[in-house]
C-alpha positions as CSV (number, residue, x, y, z in Angstrom):
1,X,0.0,0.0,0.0
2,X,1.2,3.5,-1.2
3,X,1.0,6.4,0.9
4,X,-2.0,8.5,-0.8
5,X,-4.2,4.9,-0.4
6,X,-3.2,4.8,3.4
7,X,-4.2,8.7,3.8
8,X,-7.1,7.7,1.6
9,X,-8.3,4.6,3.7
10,X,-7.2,6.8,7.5
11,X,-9.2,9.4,6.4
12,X,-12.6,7.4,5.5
13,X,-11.5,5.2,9.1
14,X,-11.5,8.7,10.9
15,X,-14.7,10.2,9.0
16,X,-16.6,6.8,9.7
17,X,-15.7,6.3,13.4
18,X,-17.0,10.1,13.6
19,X,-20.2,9.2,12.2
20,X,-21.1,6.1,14.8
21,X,-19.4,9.1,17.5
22,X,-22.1,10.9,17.1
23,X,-25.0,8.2,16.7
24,X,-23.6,7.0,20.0
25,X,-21.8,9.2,22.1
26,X,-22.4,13.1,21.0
27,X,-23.2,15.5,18.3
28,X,-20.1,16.9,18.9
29,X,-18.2,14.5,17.8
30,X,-19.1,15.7,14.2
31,X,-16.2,18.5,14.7
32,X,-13.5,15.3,13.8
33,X,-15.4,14.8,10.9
34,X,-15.0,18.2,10.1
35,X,-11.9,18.7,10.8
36,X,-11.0,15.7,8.4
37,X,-12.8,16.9,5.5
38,X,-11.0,20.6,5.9
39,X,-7.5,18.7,5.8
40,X,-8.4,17.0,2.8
41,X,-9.0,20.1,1.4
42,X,-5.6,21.9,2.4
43,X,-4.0,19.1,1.5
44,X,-5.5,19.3,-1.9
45,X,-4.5,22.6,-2.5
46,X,-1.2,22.9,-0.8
47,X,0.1,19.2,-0.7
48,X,1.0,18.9,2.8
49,X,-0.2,16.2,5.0
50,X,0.3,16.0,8.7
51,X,-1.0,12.3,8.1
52,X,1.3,11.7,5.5
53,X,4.3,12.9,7.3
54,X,3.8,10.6,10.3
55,X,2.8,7.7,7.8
56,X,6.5,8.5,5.4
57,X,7.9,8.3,8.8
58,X,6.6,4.3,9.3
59,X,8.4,3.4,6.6
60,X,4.8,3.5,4.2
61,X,6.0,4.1,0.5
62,X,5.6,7.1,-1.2
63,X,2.8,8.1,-3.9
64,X,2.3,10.3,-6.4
65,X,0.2,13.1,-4.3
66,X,2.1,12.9,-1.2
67,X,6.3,12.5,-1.0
């Protein structure tokens, strides 16, 4: 596994423990969920990670979005 399909697969982990969060704990809990979608974004836009730094860092191979 590459590193843009690990960021790919820890963001969808992040966005769908968010979403039973908030079915079970607390609307507030919709913040992660937020907060994942608006690093996606950046990271679209400007290329950096935080994710993908700490993954490079475990050894995960690079990809084409993220070095």
């Amino acid at each position: 596994m590459n590193l843009d399909r690990a960021i790919f697969a820890f963001a969808g982990v992040m966005i769908l423990a968010s979403v039973a969060l908030v079915h079970f704990v607390s609307p507030w809990w919709l913040l992660l969920t937020a907060f994942v979608g608006v690093n996606l974004l950046q990271s679209a836009f400007t290329g950096f990670c935080p994710a993908a730094r700490i993954l490079a860092a475990f050894g995960v191979r690079p990809g084409c979005a993220f070095r």
